[in-house]
DSSP file (Angstrom, degrees, kcal/mol; ACC not computed):
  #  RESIDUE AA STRUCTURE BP1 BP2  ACC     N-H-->O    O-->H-N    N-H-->O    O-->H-N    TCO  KAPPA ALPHA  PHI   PSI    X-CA   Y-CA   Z-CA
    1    1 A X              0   0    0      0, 0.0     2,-0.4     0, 0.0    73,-0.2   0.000 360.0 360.0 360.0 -32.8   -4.1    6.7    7.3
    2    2 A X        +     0   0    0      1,-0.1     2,-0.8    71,-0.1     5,-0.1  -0.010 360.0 101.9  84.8 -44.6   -3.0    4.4    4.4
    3    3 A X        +     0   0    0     -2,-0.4     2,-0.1    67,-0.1    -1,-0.1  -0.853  46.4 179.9 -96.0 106.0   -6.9    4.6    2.7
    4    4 A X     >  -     0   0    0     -2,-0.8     4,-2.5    24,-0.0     5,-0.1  -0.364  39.0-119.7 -81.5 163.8   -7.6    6.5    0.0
    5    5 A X  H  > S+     0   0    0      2,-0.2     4,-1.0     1,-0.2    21,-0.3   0.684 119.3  49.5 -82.3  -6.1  -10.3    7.2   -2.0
    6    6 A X  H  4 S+     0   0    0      2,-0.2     4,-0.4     3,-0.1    -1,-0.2   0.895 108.6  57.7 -67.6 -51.0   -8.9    6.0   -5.0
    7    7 A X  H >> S+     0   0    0      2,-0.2     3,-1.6     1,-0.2     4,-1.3   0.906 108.1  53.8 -39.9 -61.0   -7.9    2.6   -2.9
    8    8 A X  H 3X S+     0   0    0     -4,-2.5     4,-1.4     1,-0.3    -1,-0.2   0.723 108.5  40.4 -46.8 -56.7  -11.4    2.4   -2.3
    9    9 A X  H 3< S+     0   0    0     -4,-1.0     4,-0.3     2,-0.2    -1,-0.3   0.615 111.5  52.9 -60.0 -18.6  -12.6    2.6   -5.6
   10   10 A X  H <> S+     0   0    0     -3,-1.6     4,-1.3    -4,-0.4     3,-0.5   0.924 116.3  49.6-102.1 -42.5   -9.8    0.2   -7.2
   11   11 A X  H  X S+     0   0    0     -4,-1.3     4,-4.8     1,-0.3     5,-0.5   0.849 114.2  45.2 -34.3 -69.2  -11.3   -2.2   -4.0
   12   12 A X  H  < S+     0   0    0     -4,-1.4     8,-0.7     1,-0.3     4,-0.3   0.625 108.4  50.7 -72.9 -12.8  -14.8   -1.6   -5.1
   13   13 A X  H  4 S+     0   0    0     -3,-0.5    -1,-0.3    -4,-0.3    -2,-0.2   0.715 121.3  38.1-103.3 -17.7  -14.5   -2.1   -8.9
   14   14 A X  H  < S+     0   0    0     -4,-1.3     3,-0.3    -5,-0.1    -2,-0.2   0.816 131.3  22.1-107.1 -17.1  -12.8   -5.5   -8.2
   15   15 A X  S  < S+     0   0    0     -4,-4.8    -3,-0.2     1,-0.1    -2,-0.1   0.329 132.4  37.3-119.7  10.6  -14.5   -6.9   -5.2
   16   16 A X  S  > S+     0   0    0     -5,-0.5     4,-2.3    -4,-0.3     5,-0.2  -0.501  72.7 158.3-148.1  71.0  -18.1   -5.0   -5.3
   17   17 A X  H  > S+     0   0    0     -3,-0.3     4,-3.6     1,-0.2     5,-0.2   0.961  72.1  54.6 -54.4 -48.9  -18.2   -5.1   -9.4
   18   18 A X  H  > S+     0   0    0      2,-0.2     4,-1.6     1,-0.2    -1,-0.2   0.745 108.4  51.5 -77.8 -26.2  -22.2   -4.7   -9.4
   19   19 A X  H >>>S+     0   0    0     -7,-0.2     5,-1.1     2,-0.1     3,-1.0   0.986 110.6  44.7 -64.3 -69.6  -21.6   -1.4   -7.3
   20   20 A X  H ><5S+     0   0    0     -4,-2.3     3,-2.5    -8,-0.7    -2,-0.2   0.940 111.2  54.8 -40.7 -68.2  -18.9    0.2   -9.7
   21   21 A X  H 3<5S+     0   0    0     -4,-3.6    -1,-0.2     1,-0.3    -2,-0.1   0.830 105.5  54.4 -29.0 -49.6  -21.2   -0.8  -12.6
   22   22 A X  H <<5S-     0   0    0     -4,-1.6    -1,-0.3    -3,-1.0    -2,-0.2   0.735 122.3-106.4 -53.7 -38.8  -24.0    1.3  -10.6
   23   23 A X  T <<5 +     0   0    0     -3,-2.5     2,-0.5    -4,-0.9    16,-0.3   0.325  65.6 153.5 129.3 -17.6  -21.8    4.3  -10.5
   24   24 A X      < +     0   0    0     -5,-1.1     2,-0.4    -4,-0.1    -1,-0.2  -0.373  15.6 169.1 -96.0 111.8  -20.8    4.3   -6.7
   25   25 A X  E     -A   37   0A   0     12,-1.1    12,-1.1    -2,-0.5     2,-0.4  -0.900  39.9-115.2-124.9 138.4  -17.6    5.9   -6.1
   26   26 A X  E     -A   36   0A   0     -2,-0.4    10,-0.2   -21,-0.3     3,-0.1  -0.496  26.1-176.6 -46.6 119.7  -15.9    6.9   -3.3
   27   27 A X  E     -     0   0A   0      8,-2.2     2,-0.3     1,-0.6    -1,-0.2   0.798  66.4 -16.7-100.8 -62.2  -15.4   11.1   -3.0
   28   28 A X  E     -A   35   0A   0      7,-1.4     7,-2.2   -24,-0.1    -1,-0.6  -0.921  48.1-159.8-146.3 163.2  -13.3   11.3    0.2
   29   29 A X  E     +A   34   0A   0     -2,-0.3     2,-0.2     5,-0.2     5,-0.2  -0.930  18.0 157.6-153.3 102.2  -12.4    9.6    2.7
   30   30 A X        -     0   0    0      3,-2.4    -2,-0.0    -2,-0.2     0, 0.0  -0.741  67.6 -84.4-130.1-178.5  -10.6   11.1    7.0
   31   31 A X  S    S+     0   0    0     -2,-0.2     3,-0.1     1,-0.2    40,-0.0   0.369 125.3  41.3 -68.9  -9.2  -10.5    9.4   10.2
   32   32 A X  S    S+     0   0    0      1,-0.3    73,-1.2    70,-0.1     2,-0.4   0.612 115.1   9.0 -95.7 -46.1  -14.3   10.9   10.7
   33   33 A X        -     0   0    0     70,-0.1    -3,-2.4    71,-0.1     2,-0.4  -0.973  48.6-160.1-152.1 159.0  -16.1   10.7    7.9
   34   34 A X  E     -A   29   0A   0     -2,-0.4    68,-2.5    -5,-0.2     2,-0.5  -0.992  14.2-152.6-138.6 151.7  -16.3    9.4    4.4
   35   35 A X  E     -AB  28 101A   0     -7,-2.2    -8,-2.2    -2,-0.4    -7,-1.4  -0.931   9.1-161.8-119.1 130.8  -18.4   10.6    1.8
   36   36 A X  E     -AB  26 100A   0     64,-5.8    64,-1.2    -2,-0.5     2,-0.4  -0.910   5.9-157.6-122.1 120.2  -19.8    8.4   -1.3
   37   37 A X  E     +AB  25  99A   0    -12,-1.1   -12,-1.1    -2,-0.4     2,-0.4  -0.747  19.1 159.5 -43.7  92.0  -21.4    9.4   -4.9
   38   38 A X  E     - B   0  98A   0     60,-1.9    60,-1.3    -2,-0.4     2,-0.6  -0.989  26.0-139.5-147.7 137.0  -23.2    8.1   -7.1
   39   39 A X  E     - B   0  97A   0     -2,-0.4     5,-0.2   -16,-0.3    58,-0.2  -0.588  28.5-105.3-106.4 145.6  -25.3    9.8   -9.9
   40   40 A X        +     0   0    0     56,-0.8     2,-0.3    -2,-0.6     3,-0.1  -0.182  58.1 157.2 -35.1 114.0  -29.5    8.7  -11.4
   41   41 A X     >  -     0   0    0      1,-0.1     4,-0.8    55,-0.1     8,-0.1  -0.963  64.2 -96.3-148.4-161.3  -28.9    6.9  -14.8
   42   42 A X  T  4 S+     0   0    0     -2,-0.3     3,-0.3     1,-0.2    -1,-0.1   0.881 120.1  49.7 -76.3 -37.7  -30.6    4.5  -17.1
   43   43 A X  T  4 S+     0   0    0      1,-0.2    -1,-0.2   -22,-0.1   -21,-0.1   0.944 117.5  39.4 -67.5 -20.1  -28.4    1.2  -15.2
   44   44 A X  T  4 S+     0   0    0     -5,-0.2     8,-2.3   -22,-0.2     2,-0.3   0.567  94.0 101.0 -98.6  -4.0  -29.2    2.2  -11.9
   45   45 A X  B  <  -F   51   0B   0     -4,-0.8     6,-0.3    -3,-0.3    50,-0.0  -0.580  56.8-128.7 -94.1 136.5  -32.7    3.3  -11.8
   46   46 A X    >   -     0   0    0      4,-1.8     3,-0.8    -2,-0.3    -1,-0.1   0.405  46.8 -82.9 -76.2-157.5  -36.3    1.6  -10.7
   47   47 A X  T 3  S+     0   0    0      1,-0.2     2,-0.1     2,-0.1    -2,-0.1   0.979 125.1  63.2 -87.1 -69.2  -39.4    1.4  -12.6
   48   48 A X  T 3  S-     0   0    0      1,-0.1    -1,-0.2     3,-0.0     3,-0.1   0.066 115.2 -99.0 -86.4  31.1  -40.1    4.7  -11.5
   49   49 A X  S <  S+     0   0    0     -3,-0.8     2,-0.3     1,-0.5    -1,-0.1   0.371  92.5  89.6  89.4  17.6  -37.3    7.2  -13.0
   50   50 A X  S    S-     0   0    0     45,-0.1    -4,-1.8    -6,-0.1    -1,-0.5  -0.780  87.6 -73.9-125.9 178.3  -35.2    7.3   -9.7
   51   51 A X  B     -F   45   0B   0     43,-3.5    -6,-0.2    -2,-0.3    43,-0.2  -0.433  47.9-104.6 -91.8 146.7  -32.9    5.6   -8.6
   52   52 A X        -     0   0    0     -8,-2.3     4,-0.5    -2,-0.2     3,-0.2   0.180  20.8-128.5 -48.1 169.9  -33.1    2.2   -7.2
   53   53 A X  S  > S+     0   0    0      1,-0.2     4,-0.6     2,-0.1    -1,-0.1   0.890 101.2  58.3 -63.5 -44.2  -33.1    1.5   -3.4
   54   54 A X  T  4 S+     0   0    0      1,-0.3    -1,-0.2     2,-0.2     4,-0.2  -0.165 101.3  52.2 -76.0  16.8  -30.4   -1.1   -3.6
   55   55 A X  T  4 S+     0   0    0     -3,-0.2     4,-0.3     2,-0.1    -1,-0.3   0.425 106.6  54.6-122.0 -26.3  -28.0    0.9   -5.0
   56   56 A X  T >> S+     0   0    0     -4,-0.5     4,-3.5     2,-0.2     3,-1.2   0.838 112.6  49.4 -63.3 -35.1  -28.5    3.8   -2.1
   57   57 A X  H 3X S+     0   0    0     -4,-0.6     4,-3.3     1,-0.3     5,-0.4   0.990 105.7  47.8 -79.6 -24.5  -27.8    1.3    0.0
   58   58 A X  H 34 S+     0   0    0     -4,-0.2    -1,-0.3     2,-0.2    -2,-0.2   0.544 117.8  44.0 -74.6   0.2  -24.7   -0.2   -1.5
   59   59 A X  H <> S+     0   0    0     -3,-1.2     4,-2.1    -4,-0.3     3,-0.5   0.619 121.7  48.5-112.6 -31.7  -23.1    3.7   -1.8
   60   60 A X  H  X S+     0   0    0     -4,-3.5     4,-1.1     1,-0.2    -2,-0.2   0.917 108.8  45.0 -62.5 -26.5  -24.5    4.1    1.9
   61   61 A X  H  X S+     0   0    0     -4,-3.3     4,-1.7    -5,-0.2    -1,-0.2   0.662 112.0  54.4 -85.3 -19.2  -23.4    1.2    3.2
   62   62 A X  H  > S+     0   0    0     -3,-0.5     4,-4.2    -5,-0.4     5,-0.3   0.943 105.2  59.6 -67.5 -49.0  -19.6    2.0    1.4
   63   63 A X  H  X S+     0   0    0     -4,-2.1     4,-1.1     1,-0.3    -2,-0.2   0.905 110.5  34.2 -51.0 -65.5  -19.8    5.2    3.2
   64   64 A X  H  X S+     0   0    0     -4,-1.1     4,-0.9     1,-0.3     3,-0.5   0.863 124.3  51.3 -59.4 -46.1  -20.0    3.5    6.8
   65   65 A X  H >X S+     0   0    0     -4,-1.7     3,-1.7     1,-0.3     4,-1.5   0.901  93.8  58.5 -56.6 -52.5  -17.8    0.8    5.7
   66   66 A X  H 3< S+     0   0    0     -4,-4.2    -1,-0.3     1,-0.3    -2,-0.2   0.556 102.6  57.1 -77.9  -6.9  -15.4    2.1    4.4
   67   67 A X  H 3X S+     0   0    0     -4,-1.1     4,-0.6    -3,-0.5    -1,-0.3   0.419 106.8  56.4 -61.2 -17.6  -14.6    3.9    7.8
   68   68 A X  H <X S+     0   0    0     -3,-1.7     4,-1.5    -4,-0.9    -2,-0.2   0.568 105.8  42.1 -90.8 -24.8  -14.5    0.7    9.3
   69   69 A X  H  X S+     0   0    0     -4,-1.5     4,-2.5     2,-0.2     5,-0.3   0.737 111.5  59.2 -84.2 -22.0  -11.9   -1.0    7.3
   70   70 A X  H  > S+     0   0    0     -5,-0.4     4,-1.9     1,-0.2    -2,-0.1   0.994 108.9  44.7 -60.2 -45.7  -10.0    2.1    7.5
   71   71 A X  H  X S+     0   0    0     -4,-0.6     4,-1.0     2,-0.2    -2,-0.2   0.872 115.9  45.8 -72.5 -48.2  -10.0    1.8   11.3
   72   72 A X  H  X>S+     0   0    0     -4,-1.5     4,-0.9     2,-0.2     5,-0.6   0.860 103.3  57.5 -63.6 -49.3   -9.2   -1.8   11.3
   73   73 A X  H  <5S+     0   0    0     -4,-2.5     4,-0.2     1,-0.2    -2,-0.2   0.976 103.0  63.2 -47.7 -66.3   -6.4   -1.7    8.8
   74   74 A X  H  <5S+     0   0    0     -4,-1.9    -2,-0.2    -5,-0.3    -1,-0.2   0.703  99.0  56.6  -5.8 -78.8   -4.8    1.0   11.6
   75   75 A X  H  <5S-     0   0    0     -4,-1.0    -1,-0.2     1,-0.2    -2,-0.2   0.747  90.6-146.6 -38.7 -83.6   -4.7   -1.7   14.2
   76   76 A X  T  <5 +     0   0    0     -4,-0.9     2,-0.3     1,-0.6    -1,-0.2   0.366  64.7 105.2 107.9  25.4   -2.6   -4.2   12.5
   77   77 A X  S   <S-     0   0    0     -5,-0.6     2,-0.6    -4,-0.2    -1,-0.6  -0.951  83.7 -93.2-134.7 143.3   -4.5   -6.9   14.1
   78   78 A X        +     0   0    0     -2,-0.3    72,-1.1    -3,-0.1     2,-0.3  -0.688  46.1 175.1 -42.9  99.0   -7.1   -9.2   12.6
   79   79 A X  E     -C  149   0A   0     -2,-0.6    70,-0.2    70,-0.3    -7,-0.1  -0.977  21.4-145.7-144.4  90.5  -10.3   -7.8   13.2
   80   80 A X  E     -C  148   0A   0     68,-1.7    68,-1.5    -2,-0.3     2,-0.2  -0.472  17.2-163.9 -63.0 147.1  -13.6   -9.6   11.6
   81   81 A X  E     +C  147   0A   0     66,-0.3     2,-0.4    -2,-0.1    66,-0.2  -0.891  13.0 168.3-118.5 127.1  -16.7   -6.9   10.4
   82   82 A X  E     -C  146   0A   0     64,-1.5    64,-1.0    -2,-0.2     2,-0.8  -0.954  36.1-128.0-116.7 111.5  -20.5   -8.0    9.6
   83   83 A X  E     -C  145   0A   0     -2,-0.4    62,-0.2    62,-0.2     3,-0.1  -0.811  24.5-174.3 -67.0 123.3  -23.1   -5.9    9.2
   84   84 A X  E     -     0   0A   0     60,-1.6     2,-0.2    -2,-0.8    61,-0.1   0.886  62.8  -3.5 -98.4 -48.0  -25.9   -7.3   11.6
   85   85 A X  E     -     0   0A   0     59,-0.2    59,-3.5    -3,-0.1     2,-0.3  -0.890  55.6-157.3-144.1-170.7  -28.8   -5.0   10.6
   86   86 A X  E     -C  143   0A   0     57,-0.3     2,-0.5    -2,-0.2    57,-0.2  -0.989   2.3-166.9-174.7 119.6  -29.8   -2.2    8.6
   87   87 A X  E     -C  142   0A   0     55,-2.3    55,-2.8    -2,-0.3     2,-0.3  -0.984   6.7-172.2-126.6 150.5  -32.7    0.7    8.4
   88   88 A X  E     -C  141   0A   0     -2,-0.5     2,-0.3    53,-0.3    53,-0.2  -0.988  18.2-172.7-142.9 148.3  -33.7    2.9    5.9
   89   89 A X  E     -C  140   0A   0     51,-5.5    51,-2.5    -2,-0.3     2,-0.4  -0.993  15.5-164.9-142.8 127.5  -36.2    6.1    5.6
   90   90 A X  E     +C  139   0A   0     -2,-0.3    49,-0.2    49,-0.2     3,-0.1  -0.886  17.7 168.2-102.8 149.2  -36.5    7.2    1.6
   91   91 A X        +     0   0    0     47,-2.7     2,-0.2    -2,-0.4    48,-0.1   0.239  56.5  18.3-148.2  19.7  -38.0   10.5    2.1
   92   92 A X  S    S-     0   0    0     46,-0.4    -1,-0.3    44,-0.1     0, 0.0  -0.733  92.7 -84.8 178.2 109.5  -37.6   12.2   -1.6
   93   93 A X        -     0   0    0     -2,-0.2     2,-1.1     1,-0.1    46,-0.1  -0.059  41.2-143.2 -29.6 115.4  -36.9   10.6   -5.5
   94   94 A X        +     0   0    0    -43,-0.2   -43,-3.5    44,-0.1     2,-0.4  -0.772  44.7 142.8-102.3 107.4  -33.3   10.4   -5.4
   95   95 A X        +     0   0    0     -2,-1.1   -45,-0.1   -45,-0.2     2,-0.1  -0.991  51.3  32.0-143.3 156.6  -32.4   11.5   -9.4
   96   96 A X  S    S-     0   0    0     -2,-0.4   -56,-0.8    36,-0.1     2,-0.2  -0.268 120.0 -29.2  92.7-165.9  -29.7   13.5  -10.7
   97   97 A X  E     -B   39   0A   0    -58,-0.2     2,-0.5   -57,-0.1    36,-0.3  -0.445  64.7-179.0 -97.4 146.2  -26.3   13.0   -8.3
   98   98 A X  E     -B   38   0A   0    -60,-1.3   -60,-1.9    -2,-0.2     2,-0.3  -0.992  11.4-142.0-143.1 130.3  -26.6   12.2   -4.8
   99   99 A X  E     -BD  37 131A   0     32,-1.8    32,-0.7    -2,-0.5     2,-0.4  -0.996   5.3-145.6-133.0 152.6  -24.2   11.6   -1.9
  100  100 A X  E     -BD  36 130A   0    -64,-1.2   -64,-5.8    -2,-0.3     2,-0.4  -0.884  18.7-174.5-141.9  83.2  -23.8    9.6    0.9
  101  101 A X  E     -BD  35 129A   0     28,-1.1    28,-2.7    -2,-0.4     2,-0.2  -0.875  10.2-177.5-114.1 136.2  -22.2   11.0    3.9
  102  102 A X        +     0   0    0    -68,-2.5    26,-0.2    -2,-0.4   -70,-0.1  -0.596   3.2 177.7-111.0 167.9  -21.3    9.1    7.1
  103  103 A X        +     0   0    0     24,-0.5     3,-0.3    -2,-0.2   -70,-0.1   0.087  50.4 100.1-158.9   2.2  -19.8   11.4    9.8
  104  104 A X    >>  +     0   0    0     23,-0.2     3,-1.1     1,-0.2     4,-1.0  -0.199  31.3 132.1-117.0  50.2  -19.4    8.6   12.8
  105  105 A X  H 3>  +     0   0    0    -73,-1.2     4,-0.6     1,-0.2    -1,-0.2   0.681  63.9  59.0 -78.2 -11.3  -16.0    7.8   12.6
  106  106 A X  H 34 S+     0   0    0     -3,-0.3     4,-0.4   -74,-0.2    -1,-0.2   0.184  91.3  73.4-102.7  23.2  -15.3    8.1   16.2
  107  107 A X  H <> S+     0   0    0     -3,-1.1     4,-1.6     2,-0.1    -2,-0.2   0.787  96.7  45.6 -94.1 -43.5  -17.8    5.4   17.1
  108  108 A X  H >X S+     0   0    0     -4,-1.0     4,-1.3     2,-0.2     3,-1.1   0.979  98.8  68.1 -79.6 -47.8  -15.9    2.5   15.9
  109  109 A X  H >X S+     0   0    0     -4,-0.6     4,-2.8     1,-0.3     3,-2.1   0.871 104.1  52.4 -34.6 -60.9  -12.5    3.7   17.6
  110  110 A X  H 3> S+     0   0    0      1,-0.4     4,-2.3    -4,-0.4    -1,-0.3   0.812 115.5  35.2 -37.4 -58.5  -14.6    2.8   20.9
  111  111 A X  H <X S+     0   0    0     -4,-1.6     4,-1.0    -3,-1.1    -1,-0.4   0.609 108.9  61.9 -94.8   6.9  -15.6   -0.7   19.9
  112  112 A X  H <X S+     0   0    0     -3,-2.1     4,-2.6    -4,-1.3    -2,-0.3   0.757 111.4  44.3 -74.3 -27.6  -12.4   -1.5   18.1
  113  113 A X  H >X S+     0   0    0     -4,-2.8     3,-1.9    -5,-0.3     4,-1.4   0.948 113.6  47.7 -75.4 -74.0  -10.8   -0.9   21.6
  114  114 A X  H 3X>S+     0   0    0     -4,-2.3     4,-3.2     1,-0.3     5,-0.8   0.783 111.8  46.8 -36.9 -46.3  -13.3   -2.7   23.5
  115  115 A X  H 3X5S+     0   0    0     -4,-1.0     4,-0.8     1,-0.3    -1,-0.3   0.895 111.5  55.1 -73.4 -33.0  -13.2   -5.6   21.3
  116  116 A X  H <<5S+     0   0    0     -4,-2.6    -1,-0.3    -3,-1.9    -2,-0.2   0.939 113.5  44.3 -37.4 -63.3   -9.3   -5.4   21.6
  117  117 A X  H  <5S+     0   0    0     -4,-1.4    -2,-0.2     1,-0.2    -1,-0.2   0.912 123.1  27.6 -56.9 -52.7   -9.6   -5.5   25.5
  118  118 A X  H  <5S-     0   0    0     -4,-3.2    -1,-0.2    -5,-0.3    -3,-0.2   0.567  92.5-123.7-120.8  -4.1  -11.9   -7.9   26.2
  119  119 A X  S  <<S+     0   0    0     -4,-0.8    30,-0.2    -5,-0.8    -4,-0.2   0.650  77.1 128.0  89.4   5.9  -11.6  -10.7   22.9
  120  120 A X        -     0   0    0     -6,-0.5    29,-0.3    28,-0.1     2,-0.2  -0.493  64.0-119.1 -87.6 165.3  -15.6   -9.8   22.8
  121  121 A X        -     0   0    0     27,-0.2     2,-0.4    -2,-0.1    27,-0.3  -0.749  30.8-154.3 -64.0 138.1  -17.5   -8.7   19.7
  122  122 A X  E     - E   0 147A   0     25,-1.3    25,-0.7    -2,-0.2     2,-0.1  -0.993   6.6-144.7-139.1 150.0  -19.0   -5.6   19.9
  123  123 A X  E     + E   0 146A   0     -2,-0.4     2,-0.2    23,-0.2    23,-0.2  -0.448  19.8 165.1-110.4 143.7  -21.9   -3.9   18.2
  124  124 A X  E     - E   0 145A   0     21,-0.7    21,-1.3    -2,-0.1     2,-0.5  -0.879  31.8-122.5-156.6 157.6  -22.7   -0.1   17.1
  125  125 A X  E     - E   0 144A   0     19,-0.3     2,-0.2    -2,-0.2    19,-0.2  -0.719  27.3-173.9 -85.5 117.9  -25.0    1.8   14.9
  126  126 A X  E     - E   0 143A   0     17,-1.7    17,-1.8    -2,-0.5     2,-0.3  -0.754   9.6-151.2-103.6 146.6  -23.6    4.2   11.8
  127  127 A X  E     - E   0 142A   0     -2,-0.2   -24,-0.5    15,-0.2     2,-0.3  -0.974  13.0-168.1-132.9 166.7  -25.6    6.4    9.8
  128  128 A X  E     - E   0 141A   0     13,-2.0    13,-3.2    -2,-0.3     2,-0.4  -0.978   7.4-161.4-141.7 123.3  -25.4    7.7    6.3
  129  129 A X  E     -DE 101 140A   0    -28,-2.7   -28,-1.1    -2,-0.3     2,-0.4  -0.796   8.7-157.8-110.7 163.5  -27.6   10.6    5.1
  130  130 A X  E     +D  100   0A   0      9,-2.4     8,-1.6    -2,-0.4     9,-0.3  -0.972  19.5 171.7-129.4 153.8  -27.9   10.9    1.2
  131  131 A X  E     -DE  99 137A   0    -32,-0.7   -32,-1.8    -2,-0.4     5,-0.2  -0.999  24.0-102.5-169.9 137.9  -28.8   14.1    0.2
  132  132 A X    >   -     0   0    0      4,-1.0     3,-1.1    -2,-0.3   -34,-0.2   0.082  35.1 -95.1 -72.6-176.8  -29.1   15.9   -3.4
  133  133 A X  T 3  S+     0   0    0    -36,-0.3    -1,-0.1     1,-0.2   -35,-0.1   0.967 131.6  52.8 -52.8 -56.5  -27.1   18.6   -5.8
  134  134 A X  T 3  S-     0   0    0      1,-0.2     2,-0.8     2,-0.0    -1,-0.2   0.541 129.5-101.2 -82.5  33.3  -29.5   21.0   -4.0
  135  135 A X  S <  S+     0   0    0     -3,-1.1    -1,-0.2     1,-0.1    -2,-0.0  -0.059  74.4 154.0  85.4 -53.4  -28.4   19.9   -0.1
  136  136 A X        -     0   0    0     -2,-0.8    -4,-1.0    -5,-0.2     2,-0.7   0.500  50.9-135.1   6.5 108.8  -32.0   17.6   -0.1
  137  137 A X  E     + E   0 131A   0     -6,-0.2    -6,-0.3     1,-0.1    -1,-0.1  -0.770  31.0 174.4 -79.6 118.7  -31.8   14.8    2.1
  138  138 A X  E     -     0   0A   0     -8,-1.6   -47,-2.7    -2,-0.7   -46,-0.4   0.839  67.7  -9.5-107.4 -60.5  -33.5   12.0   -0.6
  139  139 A X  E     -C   90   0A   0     -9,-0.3    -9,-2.4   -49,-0.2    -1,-0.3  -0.801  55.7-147.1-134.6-173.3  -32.7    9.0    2.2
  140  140 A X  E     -CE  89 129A   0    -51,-2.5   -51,-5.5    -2,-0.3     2,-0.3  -0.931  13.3-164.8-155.6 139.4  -31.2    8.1    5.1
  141  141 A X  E     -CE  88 128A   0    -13,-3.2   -13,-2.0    -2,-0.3     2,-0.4  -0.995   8.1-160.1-125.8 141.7  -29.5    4.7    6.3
  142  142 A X  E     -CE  87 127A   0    -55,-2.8   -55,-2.3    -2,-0.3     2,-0.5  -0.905  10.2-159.8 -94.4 128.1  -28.4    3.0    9.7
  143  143 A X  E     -CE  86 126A   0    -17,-1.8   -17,-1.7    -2,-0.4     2,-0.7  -0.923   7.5-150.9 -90.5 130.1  -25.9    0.2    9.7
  144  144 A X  E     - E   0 125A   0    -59,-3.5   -60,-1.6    -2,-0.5   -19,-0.3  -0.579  32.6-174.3 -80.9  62.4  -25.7   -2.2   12.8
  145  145 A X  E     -CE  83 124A   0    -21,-1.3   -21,-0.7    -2,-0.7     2,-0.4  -0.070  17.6-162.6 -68.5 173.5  -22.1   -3.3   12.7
  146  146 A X  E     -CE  82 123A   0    -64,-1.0   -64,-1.5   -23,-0.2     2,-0.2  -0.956   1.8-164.7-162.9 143.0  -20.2   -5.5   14.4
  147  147 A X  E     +CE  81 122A   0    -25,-0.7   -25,-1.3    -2,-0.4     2,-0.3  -0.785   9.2 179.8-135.3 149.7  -16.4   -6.2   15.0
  148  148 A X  E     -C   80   0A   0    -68,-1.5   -68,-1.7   -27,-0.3     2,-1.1  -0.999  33.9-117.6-142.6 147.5  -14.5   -9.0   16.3
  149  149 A X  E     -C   79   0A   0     -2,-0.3   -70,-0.3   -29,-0.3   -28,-0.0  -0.643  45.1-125.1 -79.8 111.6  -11.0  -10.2   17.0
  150  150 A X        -     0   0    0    -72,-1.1   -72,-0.1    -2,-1.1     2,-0.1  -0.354  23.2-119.4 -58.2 151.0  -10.5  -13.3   14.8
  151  151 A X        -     0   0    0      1,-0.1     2,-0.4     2,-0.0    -3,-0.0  -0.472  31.0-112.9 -80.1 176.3   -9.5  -16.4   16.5
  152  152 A X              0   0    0     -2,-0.1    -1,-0.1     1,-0.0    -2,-0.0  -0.782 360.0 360.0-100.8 139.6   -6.4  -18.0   15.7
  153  153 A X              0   0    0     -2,-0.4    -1,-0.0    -3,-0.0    -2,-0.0   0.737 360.0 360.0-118.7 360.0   -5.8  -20.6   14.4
């Protein structure tokens, strides 16, 4: 597979510094799913003793992501990604350590081919549940992503 979760982190602490600050680490990483950590503290936390919003979304959004660069690196081909939109449902105080598992790893195969085939962009929906030490689901996010074949130049 070539992406580790280590890779991932060394990735994230030099090009998403304010996430590594936050705590947000990579746990694992297969061709299905990737799962990401991150625990309640004093940097990361809102007004009201949990943890902020923006920082569930930045370990959800790793989660989904980082299944999509994994699948693009595969190719070997120059392959643009965007996230296009984004939902979230908080449904529980997310304190003490919480992770952020995506499970849709066979979603992208789909549009990386298509977008392969036909030179178009093509669009799908990811989700990431976050979920406590006791199994709790605290949130849940959807990503809208989108892939492309770069032009050439």
């Amino acid at each position: 597979m070539g992406i580790s979760a280590k890779k991932l982190n060394h990735f994230v602490m030099f090009k998403l510094p304010s996430a590594w600050l936050c705590g947000v680490r990579v746990k694992a990483i297969s061709k299905t799913d990737c799962s990401v950590g991150v625990k309640h503290k004093w940097i990361n936390q809102n007004p009201f003793k949990s943890m902020y919003f923006a920082v569930q979304a930045m370990a959800a959004e790793l989660s989904t992501g980082a299944l999509v660069i994994s699948k693009i690196r595969s190719q070997k081909q120059p392959i643009s990604m965007l996230v296009a939109q984004n939902k979230s449902v908080f449904s529980k105080k997310a304190t003490g350590k919480i992770l952020f598992k995506c499970t849709d790893g066979a979603l992208i195969d789909k549009a990386i081919a298509a977008t392969l085939e036909t030179g178009e962009g093509q669009t799908f929906w990811m989700k990431s549940l976050g979920t406590n030490e006791e199994g709790v689901e605290v949130s849940s996010f959807e990503f809208e992503w989108t892939v492309k074949v770069k032009a050439k130049k």
